[in-house]
N, C-alpha and C positions, 0 to 999 in steps of 0.2 A: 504494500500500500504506500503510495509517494507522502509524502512528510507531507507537504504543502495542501494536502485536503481539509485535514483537522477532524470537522465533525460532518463535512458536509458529503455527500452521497454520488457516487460516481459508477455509472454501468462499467461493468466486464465482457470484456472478449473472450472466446473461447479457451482459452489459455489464463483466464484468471486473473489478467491483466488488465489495470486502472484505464478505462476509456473514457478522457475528458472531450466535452463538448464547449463550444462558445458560450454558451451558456452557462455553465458550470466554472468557467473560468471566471464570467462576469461576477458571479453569485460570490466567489470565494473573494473575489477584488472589494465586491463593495461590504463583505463582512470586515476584511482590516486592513484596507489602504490607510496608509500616513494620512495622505492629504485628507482622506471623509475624516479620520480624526481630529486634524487642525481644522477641518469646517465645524463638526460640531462642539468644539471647545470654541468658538466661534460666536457659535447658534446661543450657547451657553451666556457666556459673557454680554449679551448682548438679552437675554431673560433678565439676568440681573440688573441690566442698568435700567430696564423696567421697574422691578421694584423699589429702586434708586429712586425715580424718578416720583413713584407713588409718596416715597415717603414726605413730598412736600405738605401732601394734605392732614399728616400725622404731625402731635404736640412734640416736642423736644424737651427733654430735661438734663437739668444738670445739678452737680451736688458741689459746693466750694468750701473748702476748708482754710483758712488761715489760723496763721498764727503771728505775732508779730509783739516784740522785746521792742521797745524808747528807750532813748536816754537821752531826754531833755535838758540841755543847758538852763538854769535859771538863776539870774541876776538879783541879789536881795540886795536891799537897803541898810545901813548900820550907823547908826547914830554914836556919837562920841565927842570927843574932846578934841576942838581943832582949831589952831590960836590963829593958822594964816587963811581958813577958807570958812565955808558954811556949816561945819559941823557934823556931816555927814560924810561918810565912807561906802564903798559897794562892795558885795562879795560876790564870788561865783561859786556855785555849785551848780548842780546834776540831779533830776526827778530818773528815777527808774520806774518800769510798771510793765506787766506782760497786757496785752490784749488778746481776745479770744474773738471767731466768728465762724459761724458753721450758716450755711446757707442752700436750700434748697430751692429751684429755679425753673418754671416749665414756661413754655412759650408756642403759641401756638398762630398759624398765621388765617387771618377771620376774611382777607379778601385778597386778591393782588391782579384783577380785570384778567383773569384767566390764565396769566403765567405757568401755573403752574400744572394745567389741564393741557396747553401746548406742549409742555417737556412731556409729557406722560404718552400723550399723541405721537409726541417726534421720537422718543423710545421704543413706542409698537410699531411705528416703523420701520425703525432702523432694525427689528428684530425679525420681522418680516423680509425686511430683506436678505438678513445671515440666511433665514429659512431660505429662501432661494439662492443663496450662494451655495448652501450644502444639495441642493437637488443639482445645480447647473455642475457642483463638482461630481456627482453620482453618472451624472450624462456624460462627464469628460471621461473620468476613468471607465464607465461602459465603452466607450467606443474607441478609445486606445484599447483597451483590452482585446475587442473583436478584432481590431487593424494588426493587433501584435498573434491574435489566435490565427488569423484567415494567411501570414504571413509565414508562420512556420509552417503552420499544413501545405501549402506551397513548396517550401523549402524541400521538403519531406516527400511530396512527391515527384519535386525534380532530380534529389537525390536518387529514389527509385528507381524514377527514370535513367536515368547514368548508371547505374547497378547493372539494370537489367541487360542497357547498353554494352557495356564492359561484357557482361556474359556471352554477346551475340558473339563480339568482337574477337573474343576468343576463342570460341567455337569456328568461326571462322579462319582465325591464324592456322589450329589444330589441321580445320580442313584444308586449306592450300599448302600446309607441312604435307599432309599426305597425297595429294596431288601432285606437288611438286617429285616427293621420292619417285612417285609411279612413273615419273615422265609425262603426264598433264597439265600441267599448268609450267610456269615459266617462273624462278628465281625471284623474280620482280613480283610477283602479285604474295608471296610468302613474305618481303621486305613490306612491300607498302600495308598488308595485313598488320604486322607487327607494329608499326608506325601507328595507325588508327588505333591500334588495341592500344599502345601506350597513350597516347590521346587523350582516350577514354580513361583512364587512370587516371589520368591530372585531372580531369572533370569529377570523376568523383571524389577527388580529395576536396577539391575545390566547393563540391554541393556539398559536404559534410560539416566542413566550417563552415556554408551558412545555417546550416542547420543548430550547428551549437549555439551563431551567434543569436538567431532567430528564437531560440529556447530563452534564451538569457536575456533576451528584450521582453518575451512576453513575461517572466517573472519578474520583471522592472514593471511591467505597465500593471501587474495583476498587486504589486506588494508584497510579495512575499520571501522570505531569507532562503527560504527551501528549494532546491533546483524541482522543475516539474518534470519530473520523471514518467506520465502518464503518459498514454499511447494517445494522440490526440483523432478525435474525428472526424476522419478527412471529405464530410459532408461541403462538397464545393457545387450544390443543384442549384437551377436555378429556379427562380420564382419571381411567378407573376407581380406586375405592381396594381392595385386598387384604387387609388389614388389618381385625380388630376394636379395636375400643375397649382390650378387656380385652386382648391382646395390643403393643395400642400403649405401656400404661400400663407394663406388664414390661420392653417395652424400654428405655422410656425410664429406668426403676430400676436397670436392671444395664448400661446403656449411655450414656448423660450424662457427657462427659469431667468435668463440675462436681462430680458425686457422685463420682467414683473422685478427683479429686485430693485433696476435701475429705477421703474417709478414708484416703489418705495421710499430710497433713498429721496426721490425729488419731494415726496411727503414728508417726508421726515426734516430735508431742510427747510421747508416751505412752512413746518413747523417750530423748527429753530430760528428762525429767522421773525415771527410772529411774537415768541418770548423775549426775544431782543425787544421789541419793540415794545413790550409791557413793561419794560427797566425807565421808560420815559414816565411813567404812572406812577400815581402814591397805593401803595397797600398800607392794608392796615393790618397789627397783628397785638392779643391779648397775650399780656402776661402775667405770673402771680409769681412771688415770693413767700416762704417761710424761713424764719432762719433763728438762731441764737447768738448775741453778743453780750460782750463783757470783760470788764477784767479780771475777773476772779467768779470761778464757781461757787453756787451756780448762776448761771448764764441768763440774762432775760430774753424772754422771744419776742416777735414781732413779726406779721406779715404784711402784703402787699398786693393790691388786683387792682391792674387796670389794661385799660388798651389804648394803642396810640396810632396814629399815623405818621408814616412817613413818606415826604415829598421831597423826589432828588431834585435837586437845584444845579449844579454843577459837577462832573467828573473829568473834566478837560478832554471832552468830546471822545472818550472813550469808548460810550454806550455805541455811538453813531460811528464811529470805526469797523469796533464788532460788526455792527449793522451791512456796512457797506460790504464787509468781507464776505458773509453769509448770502447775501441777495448775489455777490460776484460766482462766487463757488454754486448755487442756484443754479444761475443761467447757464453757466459749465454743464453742469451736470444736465441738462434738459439739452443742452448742444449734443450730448456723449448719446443722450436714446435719442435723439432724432437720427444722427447716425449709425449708432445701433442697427437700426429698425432698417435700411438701407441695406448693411452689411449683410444682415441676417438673409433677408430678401436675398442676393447675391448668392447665398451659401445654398440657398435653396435651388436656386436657378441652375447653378454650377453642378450640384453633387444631381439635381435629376437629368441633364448631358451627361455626366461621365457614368450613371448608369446605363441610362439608352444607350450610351458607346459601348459600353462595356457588354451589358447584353447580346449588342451585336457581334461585337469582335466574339465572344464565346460561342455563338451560333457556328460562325465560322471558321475557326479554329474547329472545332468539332468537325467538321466538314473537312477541312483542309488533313486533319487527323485520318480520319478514313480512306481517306486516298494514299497518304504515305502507308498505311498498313497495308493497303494492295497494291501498292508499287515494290513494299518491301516482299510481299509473297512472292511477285512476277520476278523481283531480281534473284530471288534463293531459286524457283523453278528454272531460271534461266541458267543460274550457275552447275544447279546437280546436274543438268542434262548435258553439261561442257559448251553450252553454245554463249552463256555468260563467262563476264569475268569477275574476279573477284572485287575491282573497282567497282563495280556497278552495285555490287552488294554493299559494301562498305560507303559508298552514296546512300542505298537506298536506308541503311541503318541511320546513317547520318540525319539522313531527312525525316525519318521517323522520330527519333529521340527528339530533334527539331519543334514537333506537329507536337508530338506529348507535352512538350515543357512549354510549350504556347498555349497549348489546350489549358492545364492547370493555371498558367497567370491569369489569362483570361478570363476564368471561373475565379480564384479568388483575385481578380480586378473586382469584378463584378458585388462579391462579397462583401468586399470591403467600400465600395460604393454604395449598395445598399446601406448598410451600417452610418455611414456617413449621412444619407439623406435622411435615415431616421433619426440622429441625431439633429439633422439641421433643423427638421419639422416639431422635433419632439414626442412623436407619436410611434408608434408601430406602421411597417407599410403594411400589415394584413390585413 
């Protein structure tokens, strides 16, 4: 069983061996990729400043203790006997005394023309928006993962195909070795055999490291430390699309976790930018005191209720600073989805071409495929009967490995094009 499953569920092949599908790679990605993690540490952070935010309409309290030692200088008067002045003398000393004060302190704020109903607004916002930053990052990692899945399946069967290649090849060399001793064939068709078979060696070394690389991109795109060891499913069919154009594009407008955060975000500043503007207002807010003072215990009490207003007068145009910077970042941000919204468009337009291309070129390739399979029959019937040569085999091999490894790009072209438009759209193409 490959490390990198965990708990999650994977068919077997006949042979007892782990068969992952696109799907199942998706599944394991979005259970613990890093980045869903930094999104929902994210989503998180951005709950809390929610209740941050709440706590404006809640009382505040506070507890103050002092304590505080004087040592007062004080100057006394001293009367005496003085032949050359007014008979008077001063002294100095020093009053000592501790002070005590214990003070309890709640505060509660009773109006402020809605300030504090905008931050609470401009918070489920902004949290609203994380919410869609963690769905748009769930869409990224789906479809890296599918482009990294449909990429090594490819891989995998271009390698094959070069395997199977290399087999022919040497089948071949074997035969023109024995041709050649009979007195059949000619020196030169045993050399150039052996040339092709080597050939086909360096190609398959060649498809092996992409296959490694290809394994070790999709365990980059899926998150995980564990090499994926499972036999992957080299489902490359194709499928119908249900979908028009003009249906795609709507999706993708009212479905794009990028566009719903982005007009979140414009919410949220539009709501920051409104609290700004309540800092120009007087609120009013009630307060009470109870406390204990004295110099020595025990302590006498006293308390205090009232409420007051305050009216800012002056902050050296601070407030209106703030203000201008919020309304500037604002219009930014309403700039960024109006483009958006264009891009997106685009993305839409692009990925449903390069499926229709892609479709086609698969049709055709499949096509071009079956002819090189009967040109390779006609070259091997030409060759046993001696009326071919071994060239013509060694072409027609050629051209076949050719037709197979255009077949498979083709098909996953196609794959990974689909994947791409369902991403662009945000929906399923079924």
């Amino acid at each position: 069983m490959i490390s990198c499953l965990g708990g999650a569920a994977a068919a077997g092949d006949e042979n007892g061996s782990p068969v992952l599908g696109a799907e199942d790679c998706v599944r394991i990605a979005l259970e613990r990729h890093p980045i869903l993690e930094a999104a929902a540490a994210d989503l998180g952070g951005a709950a809390s400043r929610v209740r941050q935010a709440w706590t404006g309409y809640l009382p505040r309290g506070s507890f103050r203790q002092t304590f505080t030692h004087l040592d007062v200088p004080v100057e006394s008067v001293v009367r005496g006997v003085d032949l050359n002045g007014d008979g008077t003398t001063t002294e100095q000393s020093s009053q000592r005394f501790d002070f005590h004060e214990s003070t309890f302190t709640a505060r509660q704020t009773v109006f402020d023309f809605g300030k504090t109903l905008d931050q609470i607004r401009s918070a489920n916002a902004d949290r609203a928006a994380a919410a869609a930053d963690v769905e748009n990052a769930r869409a990224d990692v789906t479809v890296t993962v599918r482009r990294a899945f449909f990429e090594a399946v490819s891989a995998e069967a271009q390698l094959r195909a070069r395997e199977e290649s290399l087999g022919q090849e040497d089948a071949v060399t074997g035969e023109s070795v024995a041709r050649q001793e009979s007195g059949l064939a000619p020196q030169y068709d045993v050399t150039q055999a052996k040339v092709r078979a080597g050939l086909s060696r360096l190609a398959v070394i060649g498809a092996r490291r992409q296959v490694a690389l290809a394994r070790e991109r999709l365990r980059t795109a899926m998150g995980v430390e564990s090499p994926v060891d499972g036999r992957l499913d080299p489902d490359l069919s194709l499928r119908p699309i249900a979908l028009r154009l003009d249906e795609m594009l709507a999706a993708a407008l009212s479905g794009r976790p990028e566009i719903r955060g982005l007009e979140e975000k414009v919410r949220a500043e539009e709501r920051r930018a409104g609290a700004i503007v309540k800092d120009f207002l007087p609120f009013v807010a009630g307060e009470a005191s109870y406390g204990f003072t004295g110099r020595k215990f025990p302590l006498a009490d006293g308390w205090s209720l009232g409420v007051g207003a305050t009216l800012p007068l002056f902050d050296s145009f601070e407030t209106g600073a703030r203000l201008g910077e919020e309304r500037a970042v604002l219009a930014a941000t309403r700039a960024r989805l109006k483009r958006l919204r264009q891009e997106i468009e685009l993305q839409v337009r692009e990925s449903f071409i390069e499926l229709d291309a892609a479709a086609s070129s698969a049709t055709e390739s499949a096509q071009v495929l079956e002819v090189a399979r009967k040109n390779l029959d006609l070259a091997r019937g030409r060759y046993g009967e001696g009326i071919g040569s071994v060239l013509e085999v060694s072409d027609a091999h050629s051209g076949r490995t050719a037709a197979e490894i255009a077949s498979v790009q083709a098909l996953a072209a196609h794959r990974i094009a689909r994947a791409m438009l369902e991403r662009a759209i945000a929906r399923p193409l079924d």
